[in-house]
C-alpha positions in Angstrom: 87.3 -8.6 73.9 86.8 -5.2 72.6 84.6 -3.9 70.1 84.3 -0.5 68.5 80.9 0.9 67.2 80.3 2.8 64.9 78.8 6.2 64.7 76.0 4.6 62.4 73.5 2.8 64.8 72.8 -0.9 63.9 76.0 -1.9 62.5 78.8 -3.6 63.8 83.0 -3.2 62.9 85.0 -5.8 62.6 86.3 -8.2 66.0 90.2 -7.3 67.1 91.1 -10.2 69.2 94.0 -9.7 71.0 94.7 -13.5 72.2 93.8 -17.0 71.4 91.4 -17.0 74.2 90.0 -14.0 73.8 89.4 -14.9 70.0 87.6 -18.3 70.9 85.1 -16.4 73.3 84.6 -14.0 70.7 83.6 -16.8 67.9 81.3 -18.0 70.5 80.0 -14.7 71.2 79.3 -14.9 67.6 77.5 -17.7 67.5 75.2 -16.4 70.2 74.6 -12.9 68.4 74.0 -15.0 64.8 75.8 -12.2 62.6 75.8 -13.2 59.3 79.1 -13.7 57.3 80.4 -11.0 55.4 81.7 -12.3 52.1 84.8 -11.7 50.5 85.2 -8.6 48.0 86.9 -11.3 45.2 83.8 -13.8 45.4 81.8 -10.9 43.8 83.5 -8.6 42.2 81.9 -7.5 39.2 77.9 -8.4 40.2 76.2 -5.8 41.7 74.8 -6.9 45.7 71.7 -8.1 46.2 69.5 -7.0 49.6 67.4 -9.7 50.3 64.6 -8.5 52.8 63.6 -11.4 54.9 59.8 -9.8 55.3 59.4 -9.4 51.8 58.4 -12.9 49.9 58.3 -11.2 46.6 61.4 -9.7 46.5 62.6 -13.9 47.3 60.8 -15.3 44.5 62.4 -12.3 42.0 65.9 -12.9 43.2 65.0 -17.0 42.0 64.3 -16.3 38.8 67.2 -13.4 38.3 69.4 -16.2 39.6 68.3 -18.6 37.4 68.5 -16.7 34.0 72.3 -15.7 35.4 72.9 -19.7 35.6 72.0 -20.6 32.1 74.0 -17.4 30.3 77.6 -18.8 30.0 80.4 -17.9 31.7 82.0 -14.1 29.9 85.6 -13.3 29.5 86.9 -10.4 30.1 87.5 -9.8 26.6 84.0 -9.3 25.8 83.7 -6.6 28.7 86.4 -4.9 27.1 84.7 -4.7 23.5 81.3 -3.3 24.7 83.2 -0.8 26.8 84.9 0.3 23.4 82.1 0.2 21.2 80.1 2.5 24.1 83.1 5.0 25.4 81.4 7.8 23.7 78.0 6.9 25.2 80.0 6.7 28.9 76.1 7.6 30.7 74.6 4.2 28.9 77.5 1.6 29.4 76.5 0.6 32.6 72.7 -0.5 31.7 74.1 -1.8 28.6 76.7 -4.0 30.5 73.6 -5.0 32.4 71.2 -5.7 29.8 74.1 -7.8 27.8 74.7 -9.9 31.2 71.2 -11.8 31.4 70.9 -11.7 27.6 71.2 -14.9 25.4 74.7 -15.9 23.8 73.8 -15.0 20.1 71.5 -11.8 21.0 74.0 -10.1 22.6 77.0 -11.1 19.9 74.9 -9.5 17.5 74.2 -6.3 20.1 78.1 -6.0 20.3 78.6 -6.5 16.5 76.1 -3.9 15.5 77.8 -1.3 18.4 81.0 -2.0 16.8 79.8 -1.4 13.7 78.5 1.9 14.0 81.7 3.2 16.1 83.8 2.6 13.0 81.2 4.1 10.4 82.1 6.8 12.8 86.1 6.7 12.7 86.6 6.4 8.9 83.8 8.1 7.8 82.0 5.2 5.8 78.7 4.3 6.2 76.6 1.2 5.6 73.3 0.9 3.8 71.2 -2.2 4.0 68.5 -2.9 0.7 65.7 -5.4 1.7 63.2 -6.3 -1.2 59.6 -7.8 -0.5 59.3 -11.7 -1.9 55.7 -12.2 -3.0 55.7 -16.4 -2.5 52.7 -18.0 -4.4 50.3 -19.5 -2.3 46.8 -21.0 -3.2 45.1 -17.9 -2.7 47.5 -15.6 -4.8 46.8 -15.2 -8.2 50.1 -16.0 -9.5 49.2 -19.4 -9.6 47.2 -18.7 -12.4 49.4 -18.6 -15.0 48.3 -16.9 -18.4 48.4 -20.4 -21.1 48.3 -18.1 -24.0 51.8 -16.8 -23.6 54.5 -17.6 -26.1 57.9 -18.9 -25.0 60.0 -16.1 -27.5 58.6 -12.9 -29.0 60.0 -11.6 -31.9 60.9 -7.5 -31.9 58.7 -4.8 -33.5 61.8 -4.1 -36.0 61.6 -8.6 -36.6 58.0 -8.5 -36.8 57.6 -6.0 -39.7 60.4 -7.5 -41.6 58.8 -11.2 -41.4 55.7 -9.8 -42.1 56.3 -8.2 -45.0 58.1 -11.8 -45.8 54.7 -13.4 -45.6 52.3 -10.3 -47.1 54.2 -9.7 -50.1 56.4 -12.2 -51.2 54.4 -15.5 -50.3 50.9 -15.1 -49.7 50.1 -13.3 -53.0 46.3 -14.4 -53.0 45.7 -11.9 -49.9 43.8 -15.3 -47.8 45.8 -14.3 -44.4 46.9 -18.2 -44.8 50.3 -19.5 -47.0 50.9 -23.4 -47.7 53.1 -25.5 -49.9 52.2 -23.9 -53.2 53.1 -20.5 -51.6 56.5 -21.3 -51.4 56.7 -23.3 -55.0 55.4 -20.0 -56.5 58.3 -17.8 -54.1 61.2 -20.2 -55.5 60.2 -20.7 -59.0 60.1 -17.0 -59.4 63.7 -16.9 -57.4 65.2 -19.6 -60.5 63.3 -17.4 -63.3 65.1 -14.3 -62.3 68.5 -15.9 -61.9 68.2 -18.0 -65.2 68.7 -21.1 -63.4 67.4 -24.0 -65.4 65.7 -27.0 -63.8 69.1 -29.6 -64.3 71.4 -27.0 -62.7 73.3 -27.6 -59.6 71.8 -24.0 -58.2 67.9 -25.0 -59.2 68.7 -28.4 -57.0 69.7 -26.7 -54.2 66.9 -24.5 -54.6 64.6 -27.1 -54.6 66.2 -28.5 -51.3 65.9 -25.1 -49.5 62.2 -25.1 -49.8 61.6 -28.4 -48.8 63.3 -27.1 -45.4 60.9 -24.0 -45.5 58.2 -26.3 -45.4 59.2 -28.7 -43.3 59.9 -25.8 -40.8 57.3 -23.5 -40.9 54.3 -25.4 -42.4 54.6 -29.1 -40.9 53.6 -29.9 -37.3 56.1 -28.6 -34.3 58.7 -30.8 -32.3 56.3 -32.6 -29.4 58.7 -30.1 -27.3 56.3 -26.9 -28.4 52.9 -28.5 -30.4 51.7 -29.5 -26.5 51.5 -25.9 -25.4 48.1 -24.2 -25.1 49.5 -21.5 -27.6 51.3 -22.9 -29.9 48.7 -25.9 -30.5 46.4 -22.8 -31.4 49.1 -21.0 -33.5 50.5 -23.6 -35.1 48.2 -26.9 -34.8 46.5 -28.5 -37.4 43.5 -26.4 -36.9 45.2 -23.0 -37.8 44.4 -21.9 -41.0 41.4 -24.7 -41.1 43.3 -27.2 -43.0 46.4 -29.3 -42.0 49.5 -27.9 -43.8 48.6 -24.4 -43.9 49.3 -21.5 -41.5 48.6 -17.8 -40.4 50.5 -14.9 -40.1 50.6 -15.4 -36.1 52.0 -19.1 -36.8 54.4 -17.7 -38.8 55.9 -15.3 -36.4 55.9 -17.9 -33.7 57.7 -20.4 -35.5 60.5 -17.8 -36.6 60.5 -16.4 -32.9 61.6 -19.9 -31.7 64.2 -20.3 -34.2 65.6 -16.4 -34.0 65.7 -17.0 -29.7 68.1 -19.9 -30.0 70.6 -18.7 -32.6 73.7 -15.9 -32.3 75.5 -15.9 -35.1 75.5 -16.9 -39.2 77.1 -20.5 -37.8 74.5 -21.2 -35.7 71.6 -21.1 -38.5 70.4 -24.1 -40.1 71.8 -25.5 -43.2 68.7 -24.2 -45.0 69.3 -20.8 -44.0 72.4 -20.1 -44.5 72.1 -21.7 -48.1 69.2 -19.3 -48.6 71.3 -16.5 -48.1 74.1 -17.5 -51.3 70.9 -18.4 -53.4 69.4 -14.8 -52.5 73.2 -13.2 -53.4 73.6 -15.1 -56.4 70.0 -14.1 -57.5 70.9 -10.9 -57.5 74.3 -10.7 -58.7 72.4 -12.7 -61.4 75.5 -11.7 -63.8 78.4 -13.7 -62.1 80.2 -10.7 -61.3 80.8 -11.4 -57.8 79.1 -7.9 -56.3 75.9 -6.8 -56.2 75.7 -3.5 -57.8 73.0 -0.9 -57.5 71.5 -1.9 -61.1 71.1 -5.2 -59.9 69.9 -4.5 -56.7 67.2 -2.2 -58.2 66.2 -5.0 -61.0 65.7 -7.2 -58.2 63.1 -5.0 -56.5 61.2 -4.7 -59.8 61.1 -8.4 -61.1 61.2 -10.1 -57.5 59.9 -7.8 -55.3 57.1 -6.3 -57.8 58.1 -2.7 -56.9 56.6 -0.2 -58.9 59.5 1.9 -61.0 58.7 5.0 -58.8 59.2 3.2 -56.0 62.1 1.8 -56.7 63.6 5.2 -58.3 63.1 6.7 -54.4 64.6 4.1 -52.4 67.3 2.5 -54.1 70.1 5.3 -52.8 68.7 4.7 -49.9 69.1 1.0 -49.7 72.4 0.8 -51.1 74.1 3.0 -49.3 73.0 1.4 -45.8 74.0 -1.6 -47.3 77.7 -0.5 -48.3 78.1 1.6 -45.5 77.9 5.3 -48.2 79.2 3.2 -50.5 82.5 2.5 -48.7 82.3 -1.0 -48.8 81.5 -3.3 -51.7 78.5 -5.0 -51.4 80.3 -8.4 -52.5 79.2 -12.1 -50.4 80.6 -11.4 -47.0 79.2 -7.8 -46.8 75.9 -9.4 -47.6 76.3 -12.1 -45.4 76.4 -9.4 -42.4 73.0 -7.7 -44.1 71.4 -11.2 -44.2 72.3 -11.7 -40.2 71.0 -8.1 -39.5 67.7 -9.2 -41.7 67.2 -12.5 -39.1 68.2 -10.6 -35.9 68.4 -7.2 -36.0 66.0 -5.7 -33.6 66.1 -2.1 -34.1 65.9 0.1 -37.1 68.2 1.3 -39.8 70.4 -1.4 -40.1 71.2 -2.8 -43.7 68.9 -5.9 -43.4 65.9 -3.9 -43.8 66.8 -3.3 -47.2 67.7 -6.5 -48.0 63.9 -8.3 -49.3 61.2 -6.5 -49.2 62.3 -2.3 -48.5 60.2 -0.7 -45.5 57.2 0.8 -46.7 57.5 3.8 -44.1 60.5 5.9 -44.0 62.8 5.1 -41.0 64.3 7.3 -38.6 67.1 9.1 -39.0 70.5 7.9 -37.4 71.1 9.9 -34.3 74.4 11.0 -35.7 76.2 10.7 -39.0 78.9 9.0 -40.1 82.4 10.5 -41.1 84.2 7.8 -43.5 86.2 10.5 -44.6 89.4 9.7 -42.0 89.2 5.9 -43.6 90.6 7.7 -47.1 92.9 9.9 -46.1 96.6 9.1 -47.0 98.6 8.0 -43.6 100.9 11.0 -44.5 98.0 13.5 -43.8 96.8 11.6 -40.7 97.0 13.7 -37.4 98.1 11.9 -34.5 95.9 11.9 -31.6 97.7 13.2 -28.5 94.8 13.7 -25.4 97.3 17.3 -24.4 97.5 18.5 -28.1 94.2 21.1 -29.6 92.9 20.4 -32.6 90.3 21.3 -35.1 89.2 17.5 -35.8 85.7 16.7 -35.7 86.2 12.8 -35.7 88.6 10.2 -34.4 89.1 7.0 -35.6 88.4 4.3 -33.4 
């Protein structure tokens, strides 16, 4: 048998045996020299060897533990190589220690690793980027404060704009006597003043349903809440039969409450109660006491002075005012269905100089101005003179009809 060394002391080529002899004395020749077996480039091709120094017993007991994180990571395909190797071509220095890291790491860890790497190398080839908005969650516990809640709160709030209207409801057309409290005579003494105006006599049809509408107003507003509300901490103080000091009374802060629950269910003039929307034709026919079917601006000012108890000056200095928000300039004709959109804005307007602030009790303040007028002017022009609008044609308007 011949053997070749090689120029590197210590190691040992590869056997040649020439014949079938000469190769059994060299596998015992083996035996006696214990060489140990080479393995087989295709048994490991990827994994990086190992040198396991037999006078080392640490180096042992880290190999164990290497080898048994490598046995509990499944089994990779080639596909997955393939994907890290395209997410990381531009970082070509850091591929191999990522390969390495992603080798020993859990299933889902490194699927997210590869994910984000992916990621962030097409941010780079469209051009898009990816932004990420986290919010804090403060969850009550027993030593937050938020556990505290406040037992005064109401469930609905009324607007600044609803609040002065219904106050000046309750200040100066029902509690006349100035006690900070109305009840049932309150409203007898509101009505009876409505019929008196209007002419109505007690065995009309009109006085009837008058009559019928304030039984309503008390029943809403002055009798005990649905169970739903009067067990609240605030509305049992609001509303309850100790505000105002005697049963069938209430304040001004009752008042607002009640019509803050009503106003926070309802959208529209279909949704109000019966009552409501009946007190809306008595207040039109009131003032259109003359059957005419419109409300002029005569009428409207009578009406401030008899039912309102505006003085004349007053009255003299608002009344263009008032009618003209309330006929758009006097465009429109202040007939049932133009009041009927005053009375909505009255109940749920929430901001000022809409027509329903004119349409009981006339702001005591002067409003602010509109932010822009108004040009009605295009609405009366014959459709001869009309200009069409064309978005490539220059023009001297000012306004466009919408």
């Amino acid at each position: 048998m011949e053997m070749k060394r090689h120029d590197k002391p210590g190691s040992l080529s590869p056997v040649k045996v020439k014949n079938e002899e000469a190769a059994s004395k060299s596998a015992k020749q083996e035996k006696e020299l214990k060489l140990p077996p080479e393995k087989s480039p295709s048994e490991d091709g990827s994994v990086r060897q190992r040198k396991l120094s037999r006078a080392s017993d640490t180096s042992k007991e880290t190999l164990d533990r290497q080898d048994s994180k490598a046995s509990l990571s499944p089994k990779v395909s080639r596909k997955y190589f393939t994907n890290w190797k395209q997410a990381c071509d531009k970082t070509k220095d850091k591929t191999k220690e990522l390969l390495k890291r992603w080798r020993t790491l859990p299933e889902g860890e490194a699927a997210v690793q590869m994910q984000e790497a992916g990621h962030s190398e097409e941010e780079k080839q469209h051009g898009w980027s990816v932004h990420v908005w986290t919010t804090w969650v403060n969850r009550c516990s027993e030593d937050l404060e938020c556990l505290d809640l406040e037992e005064e709160q109401p469930l609905a709030q009324l607007s600044p704009v609803q609040t002065d209207k219904m106050t000046l409801f309750f200040t100066e057309l029902l509690d006349h006597d100035r006690d900070d409290v109305i009840c049932d005579q309150d409203f007898d003494g509101f009505f009876e003043k409505l019929a008196h105006f209007a002419d109505w006599s007690p065995n009309s049809s009109e006085f009837h349903i008058l009559l019928e509408v304030k039984r309503e107003f008390i029943e809403h507003f002055l009798n005990p809440l649905p169970t739903k509300w009067a067990e609240l901490p605030y509305y049992r103080r609001v509303c309850g039969p100790e505000a105002g000091g005697l049963p069938g009374r209430t304040t001004l802060e009752g008042w607002l409450a009640r019509w803050a629950l009503l106003l926070s269910e309802l959208n529209k003039f279909a949704d109000l109660p019966l009552y409501l929307q009946y007190f809306c034709k008595i207040l039109f026919h009131v003032v259109d006491r003359a059957g005419v079917g419109e409300i002029t601006k005569d009428a409207l000012a009578s009406f401030y002075r008899s039912v309102i108890g505006l003085p004349a000056t007053r009255v003299d200095e608002i009344i263009d005012t008032a009618y003209d928000r309330m006929t758009s300039n006097t465009y429109l004709i202040l007939d049932y269905g133009t009041f009927v959109h005053c009375y909505i804005n009255w109940l749920m307007g929430k901001n000022p100089n809409g027509p329903g602030q004119w349409l009981l009790v006339p702001p005591k303040d002067s409003l602010p101005q509109p932010p822009f007028p108004v040009d009605y002017s295009a609405l009366n022009t014959e459709p001869a003179k009309l200009e069409p609008y064309a978005p490539d044609k220059k023009t001297n308007r000012h306004s466009v009809i919408v």
